[in-house]
C-alpha positions as CSV (number, residue, x, y, z in Angstrom):
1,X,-91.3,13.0,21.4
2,X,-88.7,16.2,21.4
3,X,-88.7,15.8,25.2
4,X,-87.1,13.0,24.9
5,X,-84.5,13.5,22.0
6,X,-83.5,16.4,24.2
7,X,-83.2,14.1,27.6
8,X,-81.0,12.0,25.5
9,X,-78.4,14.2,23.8
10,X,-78.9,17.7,26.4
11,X,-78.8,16.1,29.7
12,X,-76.6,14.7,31.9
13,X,-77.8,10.7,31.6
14,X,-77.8,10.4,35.1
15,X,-81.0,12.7,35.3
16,X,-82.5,11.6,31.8
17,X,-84.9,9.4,32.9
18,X,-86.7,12.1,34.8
19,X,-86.5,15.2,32.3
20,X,-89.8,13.5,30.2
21,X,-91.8,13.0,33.5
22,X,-90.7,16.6,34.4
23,X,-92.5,18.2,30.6
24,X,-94.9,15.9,30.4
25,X,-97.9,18.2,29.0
26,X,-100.8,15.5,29.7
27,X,-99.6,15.6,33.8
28,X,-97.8,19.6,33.8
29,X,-101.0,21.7,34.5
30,X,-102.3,19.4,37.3
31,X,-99.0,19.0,39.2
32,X,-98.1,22.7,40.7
33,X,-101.9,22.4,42.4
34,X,-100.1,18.9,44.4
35,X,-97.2,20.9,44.4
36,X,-96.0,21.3,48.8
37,X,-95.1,24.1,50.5
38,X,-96.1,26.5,46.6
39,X,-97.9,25.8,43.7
40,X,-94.5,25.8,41.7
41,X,-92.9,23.0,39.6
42,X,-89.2,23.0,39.9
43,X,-86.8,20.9,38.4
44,X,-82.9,21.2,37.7
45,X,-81.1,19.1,35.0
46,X,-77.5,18.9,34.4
47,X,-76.5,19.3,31.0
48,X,-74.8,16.2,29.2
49,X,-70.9,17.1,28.3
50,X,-71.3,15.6,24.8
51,X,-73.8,18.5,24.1
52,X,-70.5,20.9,24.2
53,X,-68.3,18.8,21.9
54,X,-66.5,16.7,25.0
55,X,-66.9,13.3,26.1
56,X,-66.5,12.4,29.9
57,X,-62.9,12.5,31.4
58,X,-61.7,14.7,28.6
């Protein structure tokens, strides 16, 4: 699934495992109506550093 081939070379591993469960499209339209205090999904994601040509600790 794309979602997941961009969770593993886009973002930041350390918030990979949630980026899929984030797009899911079989869950996405029923979650902003159990969405508390609006009916808004939100969701930040660091981007990986590989994705601009650098490893970590360069």
């Amino acid at each position: 699934m794309m979602t997941q081939v961009v969770a593993r070379q886009l973002v930041h591993p350390d918030d990979a495992a949630d980026y899929p469960d984030f797009w899911n499209l079989d869950t996405i339209m029923e979650r902003p109506s159990n969405a508390s205090p609006s009916p808004f999904l939100l969701g930040q994601f660091r981007k990986a550093f590989s994705c601009f040509g650098q490893e970590k600790g360069e």
